[in-house]
N, C-alpha and C positions, 0 to 999 in steps of 0.2 A: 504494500500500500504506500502512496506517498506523502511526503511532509506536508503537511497540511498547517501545520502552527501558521506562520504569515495569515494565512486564511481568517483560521479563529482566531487570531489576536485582532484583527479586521474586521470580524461582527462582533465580538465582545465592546466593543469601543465602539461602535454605530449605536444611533441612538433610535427609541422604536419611535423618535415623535418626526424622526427625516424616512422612515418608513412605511408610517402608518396610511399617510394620503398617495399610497401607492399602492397600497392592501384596497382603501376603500376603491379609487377609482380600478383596478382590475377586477372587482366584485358587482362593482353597479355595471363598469364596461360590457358585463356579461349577465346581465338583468337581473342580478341578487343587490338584495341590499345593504346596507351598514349596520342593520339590527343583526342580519343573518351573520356576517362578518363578526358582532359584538357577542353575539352566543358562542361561534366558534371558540372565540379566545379565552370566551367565561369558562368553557366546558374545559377545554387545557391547561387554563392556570388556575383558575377560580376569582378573577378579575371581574367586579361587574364596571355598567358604563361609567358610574364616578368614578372608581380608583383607573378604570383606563384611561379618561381625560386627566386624573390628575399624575397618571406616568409622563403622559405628552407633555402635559403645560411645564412641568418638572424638566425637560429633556434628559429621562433617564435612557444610559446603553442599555443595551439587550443582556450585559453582565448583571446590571440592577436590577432587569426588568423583571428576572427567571431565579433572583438572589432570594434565596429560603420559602420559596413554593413548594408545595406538594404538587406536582402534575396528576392530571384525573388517571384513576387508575387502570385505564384500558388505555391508555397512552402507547403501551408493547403491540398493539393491534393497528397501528400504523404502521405503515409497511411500503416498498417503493420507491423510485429512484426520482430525486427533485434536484437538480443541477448538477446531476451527473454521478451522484453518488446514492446507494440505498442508504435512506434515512434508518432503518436499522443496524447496518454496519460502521457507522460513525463512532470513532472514537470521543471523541471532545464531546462531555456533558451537554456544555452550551451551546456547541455550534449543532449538538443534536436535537437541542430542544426548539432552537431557531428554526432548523429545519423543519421539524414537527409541526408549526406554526405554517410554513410553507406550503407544504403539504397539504395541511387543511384546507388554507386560505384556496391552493390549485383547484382542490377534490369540488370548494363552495362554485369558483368561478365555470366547471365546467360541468355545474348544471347538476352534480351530482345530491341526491336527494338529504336532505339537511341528520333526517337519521339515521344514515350509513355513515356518513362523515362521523355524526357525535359519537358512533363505535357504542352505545350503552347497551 
């Protein structure tokens, strides 16, 4: 497998509030909405919509953003490959939880039915 550190020091240090309006517009781009978007993330981290705007307005990294959560716990039930890598074979905690979030946000934008995505 190859070095990947560069990479994950590179989202660890992005922030989710220079992300976020790029989540929403590929989700509405693709007729879903921001609510649908706002459950996804709830269902992942346990995030509802205040504490998400107040990640944004804070401009926390994705290092603070995923900093002593519990991820839901069919989170192992994601599965598949999101910029080239399977989002299960990832080493890095956090560049795996990111991805996880990628995943979803992909599975929301292509229409796929809101509770397969949630995995319950």
């Amino acid at each position: 497998m190859k070095d990947t550190s560069h990479h994950d020091e590179k989202i660890a240090k992005m922030t989710f509030a220079s992300v976020y309006p790029h989540l929403v517009a590929k989700v509405e781009r693709k007729g879903r909405t921001k609510e649908e978007l706002h459950q996804v993330i709830e269902w992942l981290t346990g995030y509802n919509d205040k504490k998400i705007q107040e990640l944004i307005d804070k401009k926390v990294t994705f290092e603070k953003f995923f900093e002593g959560i519990t991820l839901h716990p069919n989170v192992h039930l994601i599965k598949g490959v999101i910029c080239g890598y399977r989002v299960e074979d990832i080493q890095n905690p956090l560049t795996q939880k990111v991805r996880y979030l990628d995943k979803l946000v992909d599975e929301l934008a292509k229409g796929k039915p809101i509770e397969k995505i949630l995995r319950s």
